[in-house]
VOVO-490343 format. One record per residue (C-alpha): x, y, z; residue number from 1; chain. Coordinates in nm, 2 decimals, padded with zeros to 4 digits, always signed. Layout:
# VOVO-490343
NODE     xx     yy     zz seq mol
NODE      X      Y      Z NUM   A
...
END
This chain:
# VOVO-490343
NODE     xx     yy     zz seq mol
NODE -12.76 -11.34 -02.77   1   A
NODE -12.50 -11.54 -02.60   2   A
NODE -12.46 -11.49 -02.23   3   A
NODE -12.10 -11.59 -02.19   4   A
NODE -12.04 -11.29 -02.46   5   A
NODE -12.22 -11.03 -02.31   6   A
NODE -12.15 -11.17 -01.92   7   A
NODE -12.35 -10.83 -01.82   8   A
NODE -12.56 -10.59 -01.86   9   A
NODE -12.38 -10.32 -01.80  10   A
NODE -12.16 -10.50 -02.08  11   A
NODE -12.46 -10.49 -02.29  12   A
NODE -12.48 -10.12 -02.30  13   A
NODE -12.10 -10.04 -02.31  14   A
NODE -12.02 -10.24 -02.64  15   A
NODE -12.35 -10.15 -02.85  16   A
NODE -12.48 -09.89 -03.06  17   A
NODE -12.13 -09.68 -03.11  18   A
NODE -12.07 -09.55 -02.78  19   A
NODE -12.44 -09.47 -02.71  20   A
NODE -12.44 -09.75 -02.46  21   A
NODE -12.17 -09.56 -02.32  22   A
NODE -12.38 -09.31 -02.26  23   A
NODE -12.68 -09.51 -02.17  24   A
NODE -12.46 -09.68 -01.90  25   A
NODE -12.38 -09.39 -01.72  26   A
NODE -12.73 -09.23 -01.66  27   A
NODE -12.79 -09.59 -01.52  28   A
NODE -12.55 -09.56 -01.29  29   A
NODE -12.60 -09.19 -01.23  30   A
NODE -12.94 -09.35 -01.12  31   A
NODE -12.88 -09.61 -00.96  32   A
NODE -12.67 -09.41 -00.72  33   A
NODE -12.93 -09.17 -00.66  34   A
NODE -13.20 -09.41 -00.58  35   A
NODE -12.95 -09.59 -00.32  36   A
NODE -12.89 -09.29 -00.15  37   A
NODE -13.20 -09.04 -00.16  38   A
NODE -13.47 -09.34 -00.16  39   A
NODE -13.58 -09.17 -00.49  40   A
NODE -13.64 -09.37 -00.84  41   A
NODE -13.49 -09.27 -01.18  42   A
NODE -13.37 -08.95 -01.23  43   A
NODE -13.36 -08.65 -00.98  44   A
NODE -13.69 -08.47 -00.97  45   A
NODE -13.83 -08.27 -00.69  46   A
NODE -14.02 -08.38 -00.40  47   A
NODE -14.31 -08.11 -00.45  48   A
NODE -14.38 -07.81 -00.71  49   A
NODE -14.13 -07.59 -00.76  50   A
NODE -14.15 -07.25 -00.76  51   A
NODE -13.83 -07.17 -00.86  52   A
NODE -13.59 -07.37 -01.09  53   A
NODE -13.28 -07.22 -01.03  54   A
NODE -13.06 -07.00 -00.75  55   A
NODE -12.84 -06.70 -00.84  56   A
NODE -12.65 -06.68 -00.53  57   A
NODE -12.51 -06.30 -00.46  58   A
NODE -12.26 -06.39 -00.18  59   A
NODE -12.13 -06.03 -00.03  60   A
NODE -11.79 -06.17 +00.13  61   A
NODE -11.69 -05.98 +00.44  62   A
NODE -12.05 -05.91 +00.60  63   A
NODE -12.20 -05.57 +00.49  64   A
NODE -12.35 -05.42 +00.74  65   A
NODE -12.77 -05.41 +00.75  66   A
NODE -12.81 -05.10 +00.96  67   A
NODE -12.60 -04.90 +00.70  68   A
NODE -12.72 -05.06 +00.34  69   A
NODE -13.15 -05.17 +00.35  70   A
NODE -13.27 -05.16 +00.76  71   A
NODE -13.28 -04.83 +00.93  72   A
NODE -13.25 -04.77 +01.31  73   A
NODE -13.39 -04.43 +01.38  74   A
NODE -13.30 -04.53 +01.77  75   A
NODE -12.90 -04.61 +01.68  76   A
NODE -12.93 -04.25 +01.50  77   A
NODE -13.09 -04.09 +01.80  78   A
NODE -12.86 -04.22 +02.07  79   A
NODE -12.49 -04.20 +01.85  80   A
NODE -12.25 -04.16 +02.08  81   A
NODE -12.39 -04.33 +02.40  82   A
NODE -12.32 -04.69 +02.53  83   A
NODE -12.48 -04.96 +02.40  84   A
NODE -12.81 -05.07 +02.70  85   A
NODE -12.86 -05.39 +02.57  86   A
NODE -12.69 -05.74 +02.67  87   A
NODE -12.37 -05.77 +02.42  88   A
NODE -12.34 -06.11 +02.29  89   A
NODE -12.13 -06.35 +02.54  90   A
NODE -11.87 -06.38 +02.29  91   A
NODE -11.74 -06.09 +02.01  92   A
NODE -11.50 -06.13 +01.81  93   A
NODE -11.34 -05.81 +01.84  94   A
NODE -11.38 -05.51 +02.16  95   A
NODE -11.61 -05.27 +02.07  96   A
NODE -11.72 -04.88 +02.20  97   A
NODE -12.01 -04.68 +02.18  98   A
NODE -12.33 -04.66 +01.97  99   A
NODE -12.25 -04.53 +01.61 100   A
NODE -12.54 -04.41 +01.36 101   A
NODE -12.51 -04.52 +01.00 102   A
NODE -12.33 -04.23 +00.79 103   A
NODE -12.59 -04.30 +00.52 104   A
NODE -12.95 -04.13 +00.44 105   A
NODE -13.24 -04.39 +00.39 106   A
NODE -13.54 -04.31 +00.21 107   A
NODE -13.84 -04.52 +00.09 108   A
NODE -13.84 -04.66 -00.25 109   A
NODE -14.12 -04.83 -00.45 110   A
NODE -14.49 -04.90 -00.43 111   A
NODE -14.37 -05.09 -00.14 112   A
NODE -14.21 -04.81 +00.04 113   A
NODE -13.92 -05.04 +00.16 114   A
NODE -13.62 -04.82 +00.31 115   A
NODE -13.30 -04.84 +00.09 116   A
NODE -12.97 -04.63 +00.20 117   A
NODE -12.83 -04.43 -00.03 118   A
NODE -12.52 -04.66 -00.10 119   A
NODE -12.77 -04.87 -00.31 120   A
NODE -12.99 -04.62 -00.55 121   A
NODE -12.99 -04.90 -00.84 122   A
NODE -13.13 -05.19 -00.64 123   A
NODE -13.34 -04.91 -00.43 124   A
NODE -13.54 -04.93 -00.76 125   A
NODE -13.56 -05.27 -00.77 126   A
NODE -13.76 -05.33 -00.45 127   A
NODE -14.08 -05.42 -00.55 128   A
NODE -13.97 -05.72 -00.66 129   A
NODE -13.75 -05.78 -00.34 130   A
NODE -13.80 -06.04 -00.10 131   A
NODE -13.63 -05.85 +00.25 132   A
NODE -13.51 -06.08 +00.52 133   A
NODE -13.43 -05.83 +00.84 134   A
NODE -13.37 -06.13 +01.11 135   A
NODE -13.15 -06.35 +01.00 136   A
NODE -12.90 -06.55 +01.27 137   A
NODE -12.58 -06.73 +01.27 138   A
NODE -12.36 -06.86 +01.59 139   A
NODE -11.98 -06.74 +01.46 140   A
NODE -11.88 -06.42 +01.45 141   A
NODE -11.58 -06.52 +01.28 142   A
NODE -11.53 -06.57 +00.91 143   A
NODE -11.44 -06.86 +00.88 144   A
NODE -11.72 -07.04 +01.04 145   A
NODE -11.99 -06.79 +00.94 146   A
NODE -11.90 -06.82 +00.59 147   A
NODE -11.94 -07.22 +00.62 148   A
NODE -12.25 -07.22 +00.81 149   A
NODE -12.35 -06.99 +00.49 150   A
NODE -12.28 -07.21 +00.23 151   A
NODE -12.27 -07.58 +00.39 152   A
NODE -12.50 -07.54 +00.72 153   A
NODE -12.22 -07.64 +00.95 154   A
NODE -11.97 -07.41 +01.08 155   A
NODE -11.67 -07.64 +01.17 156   A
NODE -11.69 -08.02 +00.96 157   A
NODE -11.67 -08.03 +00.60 158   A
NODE -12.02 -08.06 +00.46 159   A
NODE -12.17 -08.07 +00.10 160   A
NODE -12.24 -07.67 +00.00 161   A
NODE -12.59 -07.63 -00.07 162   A
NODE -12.54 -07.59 -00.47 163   A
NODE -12.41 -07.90 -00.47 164   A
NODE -12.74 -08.04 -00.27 165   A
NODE -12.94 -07.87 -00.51 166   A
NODE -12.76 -08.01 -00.80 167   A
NODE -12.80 -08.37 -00.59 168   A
NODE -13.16 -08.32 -00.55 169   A
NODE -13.24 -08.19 -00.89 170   A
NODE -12.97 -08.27 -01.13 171   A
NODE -12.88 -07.95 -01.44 172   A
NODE -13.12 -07.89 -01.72 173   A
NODE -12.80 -07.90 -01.97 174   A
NODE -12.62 -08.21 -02.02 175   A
NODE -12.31 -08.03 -02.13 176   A
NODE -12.33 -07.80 -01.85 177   A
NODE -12.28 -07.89 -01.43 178   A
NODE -12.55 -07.81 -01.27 179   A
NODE -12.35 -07.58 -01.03 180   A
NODE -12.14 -07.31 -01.06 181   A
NODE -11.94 -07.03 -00.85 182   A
NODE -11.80 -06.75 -01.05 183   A
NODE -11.45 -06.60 -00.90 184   A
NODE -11.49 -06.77 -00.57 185   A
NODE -11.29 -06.70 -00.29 186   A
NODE -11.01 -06.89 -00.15 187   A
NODE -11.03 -06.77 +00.15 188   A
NODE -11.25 -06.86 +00.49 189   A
NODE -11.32 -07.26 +00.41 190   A
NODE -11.21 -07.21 +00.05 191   A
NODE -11.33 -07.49 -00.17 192   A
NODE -11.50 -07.63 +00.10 193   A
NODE -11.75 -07.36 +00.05 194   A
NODE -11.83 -07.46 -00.33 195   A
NODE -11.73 -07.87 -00.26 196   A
NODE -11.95 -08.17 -00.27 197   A
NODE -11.78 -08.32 +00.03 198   A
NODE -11.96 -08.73 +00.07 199   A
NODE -12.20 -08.62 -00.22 200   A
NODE -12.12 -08.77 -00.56 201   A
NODE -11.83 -08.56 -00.74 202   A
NODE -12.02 -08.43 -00.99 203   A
NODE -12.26 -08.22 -00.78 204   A
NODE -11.92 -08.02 -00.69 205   A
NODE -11.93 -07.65 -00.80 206   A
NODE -11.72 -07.60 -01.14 207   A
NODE -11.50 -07.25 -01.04 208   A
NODE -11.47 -06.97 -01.31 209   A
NODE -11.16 -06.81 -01.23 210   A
NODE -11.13 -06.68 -00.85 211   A
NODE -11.18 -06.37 -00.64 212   A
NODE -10.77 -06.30 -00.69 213   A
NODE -10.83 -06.42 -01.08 214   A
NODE -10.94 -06.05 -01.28 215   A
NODE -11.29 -06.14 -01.43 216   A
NODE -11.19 -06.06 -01.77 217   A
NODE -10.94 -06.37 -01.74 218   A
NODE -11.18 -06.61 -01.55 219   A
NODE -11.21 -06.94 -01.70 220   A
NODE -11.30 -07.31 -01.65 221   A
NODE -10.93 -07.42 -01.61 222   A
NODE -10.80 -07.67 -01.89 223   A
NODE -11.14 -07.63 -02.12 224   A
NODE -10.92 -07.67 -02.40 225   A
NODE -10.67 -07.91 -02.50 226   A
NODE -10.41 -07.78 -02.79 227   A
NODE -10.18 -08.12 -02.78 228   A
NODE -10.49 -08.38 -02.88 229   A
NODE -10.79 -08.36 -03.12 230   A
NODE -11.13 -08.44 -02.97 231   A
NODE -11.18 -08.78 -03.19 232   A
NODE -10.81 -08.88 -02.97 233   A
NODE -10.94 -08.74 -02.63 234   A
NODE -11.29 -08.95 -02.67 235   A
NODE -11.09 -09.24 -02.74 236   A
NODE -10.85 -09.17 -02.41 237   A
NODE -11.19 -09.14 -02.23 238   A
NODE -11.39 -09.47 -02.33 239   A
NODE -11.09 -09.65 -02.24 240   A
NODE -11.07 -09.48 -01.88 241   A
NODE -11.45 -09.59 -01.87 242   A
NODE -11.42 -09.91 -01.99 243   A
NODE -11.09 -10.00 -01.73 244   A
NODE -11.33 -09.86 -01.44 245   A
NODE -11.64 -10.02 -01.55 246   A
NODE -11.43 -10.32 -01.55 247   A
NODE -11.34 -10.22 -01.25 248   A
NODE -11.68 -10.19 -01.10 249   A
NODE -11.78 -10.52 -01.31 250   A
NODE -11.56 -10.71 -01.06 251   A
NODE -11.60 -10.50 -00.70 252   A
NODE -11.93 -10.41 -00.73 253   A
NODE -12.14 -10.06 -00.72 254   A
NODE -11.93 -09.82 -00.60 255   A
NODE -12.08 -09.45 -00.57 256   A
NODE -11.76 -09.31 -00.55 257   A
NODE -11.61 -09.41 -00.88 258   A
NODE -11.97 -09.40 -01.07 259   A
NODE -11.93 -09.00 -00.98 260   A
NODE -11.58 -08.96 -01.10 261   A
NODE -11.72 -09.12 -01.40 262   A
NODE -12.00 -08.93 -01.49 263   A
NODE -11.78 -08.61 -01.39 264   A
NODE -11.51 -08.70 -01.65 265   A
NODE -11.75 -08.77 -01.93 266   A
NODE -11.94 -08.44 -01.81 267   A
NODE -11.55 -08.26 -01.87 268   A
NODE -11.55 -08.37 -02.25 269   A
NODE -11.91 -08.25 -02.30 270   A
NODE -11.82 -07.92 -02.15 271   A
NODE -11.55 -07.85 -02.37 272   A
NODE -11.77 -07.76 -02.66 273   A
NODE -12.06 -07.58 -02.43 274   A
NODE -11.87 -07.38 -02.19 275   A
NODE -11.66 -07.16 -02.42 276   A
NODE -11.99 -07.04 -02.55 277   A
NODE -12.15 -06.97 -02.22 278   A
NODE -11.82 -06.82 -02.07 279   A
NODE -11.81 -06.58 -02.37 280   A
NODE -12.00 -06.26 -02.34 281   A
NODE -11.87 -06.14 -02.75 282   A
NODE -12.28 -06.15 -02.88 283   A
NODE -12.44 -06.00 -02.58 284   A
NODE -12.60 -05.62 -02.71 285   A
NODE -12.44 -05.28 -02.60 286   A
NODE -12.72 -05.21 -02.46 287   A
NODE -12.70 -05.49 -02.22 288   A
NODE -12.33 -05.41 -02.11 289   A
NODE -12.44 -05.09 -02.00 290   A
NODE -12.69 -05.24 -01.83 291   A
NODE -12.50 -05.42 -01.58 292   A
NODE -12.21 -05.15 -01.59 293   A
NODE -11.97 -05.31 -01.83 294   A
NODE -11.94 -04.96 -01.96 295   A
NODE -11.76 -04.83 -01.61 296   A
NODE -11.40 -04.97 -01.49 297   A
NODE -11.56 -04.96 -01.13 298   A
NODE -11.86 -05.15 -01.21 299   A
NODE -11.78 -05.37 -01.51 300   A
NODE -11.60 -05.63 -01.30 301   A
NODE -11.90 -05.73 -01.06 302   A
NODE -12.12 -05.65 -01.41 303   A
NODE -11.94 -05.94 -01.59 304   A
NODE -12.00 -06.17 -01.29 305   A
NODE -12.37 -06.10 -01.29 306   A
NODE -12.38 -06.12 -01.67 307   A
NODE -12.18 -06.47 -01.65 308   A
NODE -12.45 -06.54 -01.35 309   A
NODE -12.78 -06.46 -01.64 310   A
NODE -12.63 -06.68 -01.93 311   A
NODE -12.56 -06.98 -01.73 312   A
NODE -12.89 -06.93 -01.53 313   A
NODE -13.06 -06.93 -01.91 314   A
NODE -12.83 -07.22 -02.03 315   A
NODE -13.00 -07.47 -01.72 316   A
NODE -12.75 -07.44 -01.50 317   A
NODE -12.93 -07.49 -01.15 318   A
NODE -12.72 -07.30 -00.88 319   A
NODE -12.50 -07.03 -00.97 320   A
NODE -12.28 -06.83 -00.71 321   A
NODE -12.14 -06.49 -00.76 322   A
NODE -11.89 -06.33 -00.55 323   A
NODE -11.77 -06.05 -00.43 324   A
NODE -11.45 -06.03 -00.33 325   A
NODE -11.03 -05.99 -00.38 326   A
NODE -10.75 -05.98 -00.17 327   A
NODE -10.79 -05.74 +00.05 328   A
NODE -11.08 -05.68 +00.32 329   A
NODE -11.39 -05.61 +00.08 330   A
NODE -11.73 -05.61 +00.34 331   A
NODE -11.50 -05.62 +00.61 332   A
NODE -11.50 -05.25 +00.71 333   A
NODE -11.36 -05.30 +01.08 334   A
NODE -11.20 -04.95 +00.97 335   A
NODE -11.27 -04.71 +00.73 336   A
NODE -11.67 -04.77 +00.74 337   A
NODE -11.76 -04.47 +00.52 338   A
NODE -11.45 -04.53 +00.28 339   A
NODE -11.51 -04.89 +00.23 340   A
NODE -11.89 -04.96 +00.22 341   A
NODE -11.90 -04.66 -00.01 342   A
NODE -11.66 -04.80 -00.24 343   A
NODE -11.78 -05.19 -00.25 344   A
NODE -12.17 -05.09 -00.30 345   A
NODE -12.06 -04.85 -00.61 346   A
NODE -11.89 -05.18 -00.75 347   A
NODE -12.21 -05.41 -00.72 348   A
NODE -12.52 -05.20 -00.70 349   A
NODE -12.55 -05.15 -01.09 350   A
NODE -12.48 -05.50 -01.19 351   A
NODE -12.70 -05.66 -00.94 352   A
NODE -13.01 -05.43 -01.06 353   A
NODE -12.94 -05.50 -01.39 354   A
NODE -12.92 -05.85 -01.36 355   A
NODE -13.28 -05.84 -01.19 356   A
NODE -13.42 -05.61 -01.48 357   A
NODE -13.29 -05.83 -01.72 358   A
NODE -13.36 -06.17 -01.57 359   A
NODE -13.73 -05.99 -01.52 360   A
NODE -13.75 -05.89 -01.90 361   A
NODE -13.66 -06.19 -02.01 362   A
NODE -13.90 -06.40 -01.83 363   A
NODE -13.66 -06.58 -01.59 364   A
NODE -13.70 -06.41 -01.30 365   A
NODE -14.07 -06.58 -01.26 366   A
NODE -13.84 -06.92 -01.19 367   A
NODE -13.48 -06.79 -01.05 368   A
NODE -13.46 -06.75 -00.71 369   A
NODE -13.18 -06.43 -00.64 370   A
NODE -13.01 -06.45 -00.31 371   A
NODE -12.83 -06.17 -00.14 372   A
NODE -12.62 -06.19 +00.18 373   A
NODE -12.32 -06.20 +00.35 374   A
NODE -12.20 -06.43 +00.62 375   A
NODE -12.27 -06.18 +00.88 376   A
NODE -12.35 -05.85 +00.97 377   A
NODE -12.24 -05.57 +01.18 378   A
NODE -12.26 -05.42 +01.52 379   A
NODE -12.44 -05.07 +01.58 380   A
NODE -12.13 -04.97 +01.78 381   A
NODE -11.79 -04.87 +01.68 382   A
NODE -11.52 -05.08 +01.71 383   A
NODE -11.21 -04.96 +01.99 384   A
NODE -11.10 -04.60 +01.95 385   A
NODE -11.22 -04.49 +01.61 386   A
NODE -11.55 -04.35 +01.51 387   A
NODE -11.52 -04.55 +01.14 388   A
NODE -11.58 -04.91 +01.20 389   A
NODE -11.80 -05.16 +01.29 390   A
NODE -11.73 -05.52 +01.44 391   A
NODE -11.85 -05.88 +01.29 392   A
NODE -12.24 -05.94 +01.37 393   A
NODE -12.43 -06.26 +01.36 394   A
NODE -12.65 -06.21 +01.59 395   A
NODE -12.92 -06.09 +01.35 396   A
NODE -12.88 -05.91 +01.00 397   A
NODE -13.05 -05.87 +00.66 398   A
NODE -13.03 -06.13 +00.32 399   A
NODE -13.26 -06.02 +00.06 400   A
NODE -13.48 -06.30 -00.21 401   A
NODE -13.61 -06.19 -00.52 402   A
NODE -13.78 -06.40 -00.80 403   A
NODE -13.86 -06.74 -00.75 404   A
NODE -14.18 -06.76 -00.59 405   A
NODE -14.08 -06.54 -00.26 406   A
NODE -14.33 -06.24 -00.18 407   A
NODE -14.26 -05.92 -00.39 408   A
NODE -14.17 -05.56 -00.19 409   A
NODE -14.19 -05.74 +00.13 410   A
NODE -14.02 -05.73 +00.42 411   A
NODE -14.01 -05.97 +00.70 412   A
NODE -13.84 -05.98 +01.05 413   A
NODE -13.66 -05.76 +01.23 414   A
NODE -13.34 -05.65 +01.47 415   A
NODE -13.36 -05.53 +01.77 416   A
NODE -13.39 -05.09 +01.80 417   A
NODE -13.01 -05.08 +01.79 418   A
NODE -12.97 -05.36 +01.51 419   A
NODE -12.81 -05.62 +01.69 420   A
NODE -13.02 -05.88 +01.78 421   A
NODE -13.26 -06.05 +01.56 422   A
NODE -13.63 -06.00 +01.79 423   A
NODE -13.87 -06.01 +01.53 424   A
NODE -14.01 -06.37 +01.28 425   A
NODE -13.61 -06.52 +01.38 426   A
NODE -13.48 -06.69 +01.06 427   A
NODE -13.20 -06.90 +01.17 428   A
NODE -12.96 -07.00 +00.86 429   A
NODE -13.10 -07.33 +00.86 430   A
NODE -13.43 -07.18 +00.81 431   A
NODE -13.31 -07.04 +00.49 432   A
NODE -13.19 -07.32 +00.39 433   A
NODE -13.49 -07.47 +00.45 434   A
NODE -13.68 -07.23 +00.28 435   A
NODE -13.45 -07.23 -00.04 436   A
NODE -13.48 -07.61 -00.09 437   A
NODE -13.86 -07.58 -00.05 438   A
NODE -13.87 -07.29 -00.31 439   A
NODE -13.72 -07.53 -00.57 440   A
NODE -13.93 -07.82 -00.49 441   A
NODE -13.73 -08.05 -00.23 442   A
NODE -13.83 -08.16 +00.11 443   A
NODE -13.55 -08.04 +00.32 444   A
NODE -13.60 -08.38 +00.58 445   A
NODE -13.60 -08.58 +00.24 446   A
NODE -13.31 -08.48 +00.06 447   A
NODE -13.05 -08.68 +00.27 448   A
NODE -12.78 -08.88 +00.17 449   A
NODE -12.60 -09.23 +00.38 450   A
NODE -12.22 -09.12 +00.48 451   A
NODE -12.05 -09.31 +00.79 452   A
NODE -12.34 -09.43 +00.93 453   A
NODE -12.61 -09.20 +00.93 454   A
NODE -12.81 -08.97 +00.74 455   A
NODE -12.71 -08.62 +00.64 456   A
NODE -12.91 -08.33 +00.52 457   A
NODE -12.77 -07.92 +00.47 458   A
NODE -12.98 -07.85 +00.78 459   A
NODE -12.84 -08.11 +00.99 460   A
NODE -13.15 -08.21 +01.25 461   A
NODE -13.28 -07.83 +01.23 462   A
NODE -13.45 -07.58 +00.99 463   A
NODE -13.81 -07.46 +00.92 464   A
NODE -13.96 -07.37 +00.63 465   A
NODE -14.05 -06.99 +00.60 466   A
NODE -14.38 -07.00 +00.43 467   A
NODE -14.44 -06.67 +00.53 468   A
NODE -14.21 -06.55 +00.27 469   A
NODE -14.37 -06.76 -00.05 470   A
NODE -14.55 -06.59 -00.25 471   A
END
């Protein structure tokens, strides 16, 4: 072969074999980015065994309150009415009253015998295979921040979320697919900042379906299709992008940057065949609408989220987010406690049991790890003058795990008698973190990546792994 024909070998791959070197040439530098920046060799694998393969992310937007949905205070319901004798955090976001019990009966559910209010009678017959988390803790009781610390570990700089270090750290099992998704996001409270790759490589971003003001029946990878060129002339428009930036990179150097925006745009054409199928619920059974309350106008919405959330999780895709929210205050319930609670946990409590009986009957379960949680919870006292309302709580509050290697019909930590203050196996959010990375194989102190200087990780220089929890 002559050398001053083929000056490369990245020129090698790009003009042989029909566009497969093409191909080739971008898993090399898809590689060859990852081992710069993780240490690692090849392609992304985990640092241990996994237990889990993939995260369904349940995100609750608005902070449902734990004393009034899975963690009874038989104390709060004893003393309703009286002032709060504990120490009140040194800073709240807004002035609250007296003590106020929940409005809603708990009873004990399963072989477990784990307490479930009544707001949630479909997942209350879920909980033997639920993972219960009683003392988790933030440091914002604003929404903002709390919903960042949820998603990226850090509550005021922009920071990769942690789908998109899972899809760093472990890549997607489907080529056509990203290996992150959020379906019907919010726009709100960090925005895309919350589903964003930030330093990380632009394909580890989250793809959005739709958004929480988009109705779910419309929700859609934006631009999927392309009515004004055939795919033959769009492949054509793409190797010549990827030729003038190879060139590019030929010349300059390696350049992580632009190797990402390159392996995202040829990721865009390959989606374009595989996402209308996956976004499509047409073949799915009667049987299984009803089962995550497709059947109902109040359930159906949340149902066709959790539905998306089971065919992407089968089709490979590593970290899927599911939201529940619109425009208006959802979990938020400063106000109208009973009114509001009521209403969201009849919109989600069928779909999210019927996404864990069907991921369970389908054998997925064993390897999807099911997150449940809000940013924050709320306080056991009643907000100003009403008697209907409860303030912003992160102080300590309940996320639930199920699937994915995490203990079955357990329950682990605790608030304080009143519900306030996590007292009880603390779990700070960078424990969960922590623990999440370590259920799907990776070393949270390993998975780090070089940006201005030094290295980062989603639990910054905290975080430890909850062990306790694994089953």
């Amino acid at each position: 072969m002559n050398p001053t024909f083929w000056p490369s070998r990245r020129d090698v791959l790009r003009h042989t074999a029909l566009g497969f070197g093409a191909l080739a040439l971008n898993d090399l530098l898809a590689a060859q980015a990852l081992a710069r920046t993780s240490g690692l060799s090849g392609a992304p694998k985990p640092h241990s065994a996994p237990k889990a393969k993939r995260v369904i992310f349940l995100f609750m937007k608005g902070g449902p309150s734990h004393i009034d949905t899975f963690e009874p205070k038989p104390v709060l319901d004893r003393d309703d009415g009286k002032p709060y004798p504990g120490t009140r955090p040194r800073v709240v976001f807004a002035k609250t009253g007296n003590l106020l019990k929940s409005p809603w009966k708990f009873n004990k559910h399963g072989e477990c015998g784990s307490p479930v209010s009544e707001l949630f009678p479909h997942v209350a017959g879920c909980v033997d295979d639920i993972c219960f988390v009683h003392s988790l803790h933030g440091t914002n009781p604003a929404h903002g921040g709390a919903v960042l610390k949820l998603h990226t570990g850090s509550d005021n700089f922009v920071r990769p979320s942690m789908g998109a270090w899972t899809a760093y750290g472990l890549g997607t099992e489907n080529q056509n697919l990203p290996a992150f998704v959020t379906v019907c996001p919010t726009l709100a409270h960090g925005g895309v900042n919350n589903w964003g790759s930030a330093f990380l490589p632009a394909s580890c971003q989250g793809v959005p379906i739709g958004n929480a003001s988009t109705p779910v029946e419309q929700a859609k990878v934006k631009y999927i299709e392309n009515s004004n060129l055939t795919r033959d002339a769009q492949k054509k428009q793409l190797d010549l992008l990827g030729d003038l930036n190879r060139a590019h990179l030929d010349r300059s150097g390696p350049d992580a940057a632009l190797e990402g925006r390159i392996e995202s745009f040829e990721l865009a054409f390959r989606m374009q065949q595989a996402m209308p199928e996956a976004e499509s619920i047409a073949k799915e059974t009667d049987a299984t609408r009803k089962l995550y309350g497709l059947d109902d106008p109040v359930t159906a919405p949340f149902g066709r989220q959790c539905l998306l959330a089971r065919r992407f999780a089968e089709r490979g895709v590593r970290f899927v987010q599911v939201t529940h929210s619109d425009d208006k205050v959802q979990w938020d319930q400063h106000g109208d406690l009973r009114k509001g609670h009521a209403k969201n946990a009849r919109e989600v409590d069928k779909p999210i049991a019927g996404l864990l009986k069907d991921l369970k009957a389908r054998g997925l379960l064993k390897d999807t790890l099911v997150l449940w949680g809000g940013e924050f919870g709320r306080t056991p006292t009643v907000e100003g003058g009403g008697n209907d309302g409860r303030d912003h709580n992160p102080e300590g509050f309940t996320v639930w795990m199920a699937g994915g290697g995490v203990k079955p019909g357990f329950r682990y930590g605790a608030t304080d008698d009143y519900g306030w203050h996590a007292v009880e196996n603390k779990v700070h959010v960078h424990d969960l973190h922590a623990t999440i990375l370590a259920l799907l194989g990776l070393d949270h102190e390993k998975l780090t990546f070089r940006h201005a200087g030094r290295d980062f990780r989603l639990t910054d220089v905290s975080g430890t792994v909850m062990k306790d929890l694994f089953a």
